[in-house]
C-alpha positions, -999 to +999 in steps of 0.1 A: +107-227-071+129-198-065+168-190-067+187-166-051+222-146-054+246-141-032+247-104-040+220-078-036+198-067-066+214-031-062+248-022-043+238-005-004+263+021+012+255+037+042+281+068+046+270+077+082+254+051+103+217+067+112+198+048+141+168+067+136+169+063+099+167+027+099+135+033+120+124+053+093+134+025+067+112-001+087+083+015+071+096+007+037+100-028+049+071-037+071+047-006+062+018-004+044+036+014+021+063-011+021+083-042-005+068-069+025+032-057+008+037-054-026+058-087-024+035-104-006+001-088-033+016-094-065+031-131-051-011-144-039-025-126-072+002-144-089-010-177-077-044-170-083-038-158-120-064-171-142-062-169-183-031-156-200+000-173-185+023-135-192+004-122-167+010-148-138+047-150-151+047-110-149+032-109-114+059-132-102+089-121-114+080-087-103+069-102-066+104-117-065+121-084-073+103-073-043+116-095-024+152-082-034+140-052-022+133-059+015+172-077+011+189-046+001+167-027+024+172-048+055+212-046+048+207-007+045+188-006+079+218-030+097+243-007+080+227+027+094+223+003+127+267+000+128+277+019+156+247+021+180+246+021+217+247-019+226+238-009+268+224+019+281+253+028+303+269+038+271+237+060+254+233+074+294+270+086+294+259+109+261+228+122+278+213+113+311+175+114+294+189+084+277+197+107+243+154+109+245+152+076+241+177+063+223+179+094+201+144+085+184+162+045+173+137+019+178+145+000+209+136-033+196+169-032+168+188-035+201+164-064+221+151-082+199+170-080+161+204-075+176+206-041+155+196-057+122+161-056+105+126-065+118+089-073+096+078-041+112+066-004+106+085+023+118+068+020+146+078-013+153+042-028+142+046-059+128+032-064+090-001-082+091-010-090+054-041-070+064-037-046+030-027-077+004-052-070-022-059-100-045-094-105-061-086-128-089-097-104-116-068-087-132-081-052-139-089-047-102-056-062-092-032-041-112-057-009-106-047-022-071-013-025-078-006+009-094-024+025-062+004+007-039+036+020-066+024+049-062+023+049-023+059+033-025+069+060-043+056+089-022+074+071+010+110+068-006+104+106-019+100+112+016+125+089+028+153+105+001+145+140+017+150+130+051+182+121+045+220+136+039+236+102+032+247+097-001+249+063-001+208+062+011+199+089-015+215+065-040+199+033-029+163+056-027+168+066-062+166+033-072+139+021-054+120+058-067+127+041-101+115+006-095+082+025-082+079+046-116+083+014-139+060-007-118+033+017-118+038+020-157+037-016-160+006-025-142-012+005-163+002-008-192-017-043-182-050-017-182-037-004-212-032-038-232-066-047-219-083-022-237-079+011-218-104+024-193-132+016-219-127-016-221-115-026-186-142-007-167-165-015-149-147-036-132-157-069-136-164-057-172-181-094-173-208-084-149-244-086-175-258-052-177-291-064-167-277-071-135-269-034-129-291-010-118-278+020-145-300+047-138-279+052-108-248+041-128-230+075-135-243+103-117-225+124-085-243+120-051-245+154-035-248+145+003-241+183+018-272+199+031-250+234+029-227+229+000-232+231-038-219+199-057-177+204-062-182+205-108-155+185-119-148+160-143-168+133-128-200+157-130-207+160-166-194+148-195-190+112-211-181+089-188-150+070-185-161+042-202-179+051-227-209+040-216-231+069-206-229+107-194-215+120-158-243+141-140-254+152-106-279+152-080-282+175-058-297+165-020-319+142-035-349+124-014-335+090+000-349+061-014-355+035+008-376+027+042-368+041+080-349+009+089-369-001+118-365-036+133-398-037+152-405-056+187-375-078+204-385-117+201-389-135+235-358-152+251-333-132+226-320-117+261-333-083+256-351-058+281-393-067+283-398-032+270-381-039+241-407-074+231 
């Protein structure tokens, strides 16, 4: 069950209406990047939360704050919409080029949103659910989770630099600041957990037996011309406690030449093939 307010989670002012900006806010709505994913992720993992109820009570309030995002952010692209071309006689009068296409607006505010906002990229793409990540373990999910924050957050960085509008640089600096706490949140989950010792491997449940270790923690170096990149991940204890980093460099391949053999009869295949 869910309830909803009349008024938006944070106050939207658009001081110069932007066409091409709410093109640019689409992909905050509809992106990969954008509140229609992370809405959408923490909302299924939600549902399938399994063991302490704080976390599935966690997941969903913060899943319904998303939602409250794409609100305010679909008001701040029909705000930045105010004002545009409604015919092309009108954008042709500017600029006989049609302003280079509708001065880089997406066409589709006008044909098919009637200059309001769309479940699309910036490109007009519409959100699939193709990148909802839930696997039903929590460690993966919120290692998930901080991974898509912190996407957010690089976009609205981006987004707050592309603009001059004051009232969009104060409705990104929000959403800049929702993305810090989540990310620190969903870590803290790792955090409570144990901490990258206890959490990983993820699933930490997996029996040890059924792990091949002695390929467990060392640095695969594939490059017939390049030495292995030393790093953290090359030597050392490893993150979990568990063993030492170490490398290997161009080692022999292990396995067989995967040859199939002869074609059966009647699989439709050419005779020399069988």
């Amino acid at each position: 069950m869910f309830h909803h307010s009349s008024k938006l989670q944070y106050e939207v002012r658009v001081d110069t209406p932007d066409p091409q900006f709410a093109k640019f806010l689409q992909q905050a709505i509809g992106g990969v990047e954008g509140e229609i994913r992370v809405a959408m992720q923490y909302f299924f993992q939600a549902m399938g939360a399994r063991g302490d109820d704080k976390y599935r009570d966690m997941l969903m309030m913060t899943a319904t704050e998303e939602l409250s995002h794409i609100e305010f952010l679909g008001h701040a692209v029909a705000l930045n919409l105010e004002g545009a071309p409604l015919t092309a006689q009108e954008e042709a009068a500017k600029d006989p080029v049609v302003n280079a296409i509708m001065g880089g607006a997406n066409p589709r505010h006008i044909l098919s949103s009637g200059l309001s906002a769309m479940p699309v990229n910036s490109n007009g793409v519409p959100f699939d659910m193709s990148h909802v990540y839930a696997t039903g373990n929590l460690a993966a999910d919120m290692l998930a989770n901080a991974t898509a924050e912190s996407g957010g957050r690089v976009l609205a960085s981006r987004l707050y630099n592309m603009t001059d509008d004051a009232g969009m640089k104060d409705m990104l600096s929000f959403l800049i600041a929702r993305d810090t706490m989540h990310q620190q949140q969903w870590l803290a989950v790792l955090e409570e957990l144990g901490g990258w010792e206890q959490a990983l491997p993820i699933p930490n449940s997996t029996p040890q037996e059924h792990e091949a270790t002695e390929h467990s923690y060392y640095f695969l170096n594939t490059s017939l011309d390049e030495p292995t990149p030393e790093g953290r991940w090359t030597s050392g204890p490893s993150l979990d406690g568990r063993s030492e980093f170490s490398k290997r460099e161009k080692p022999d391949p292990l396995g067989q030449k995967p040859s199939l053999g002869k074609a059966r009869p009647h699989s439709g295949t050419q005779t020399e093939q069988q």
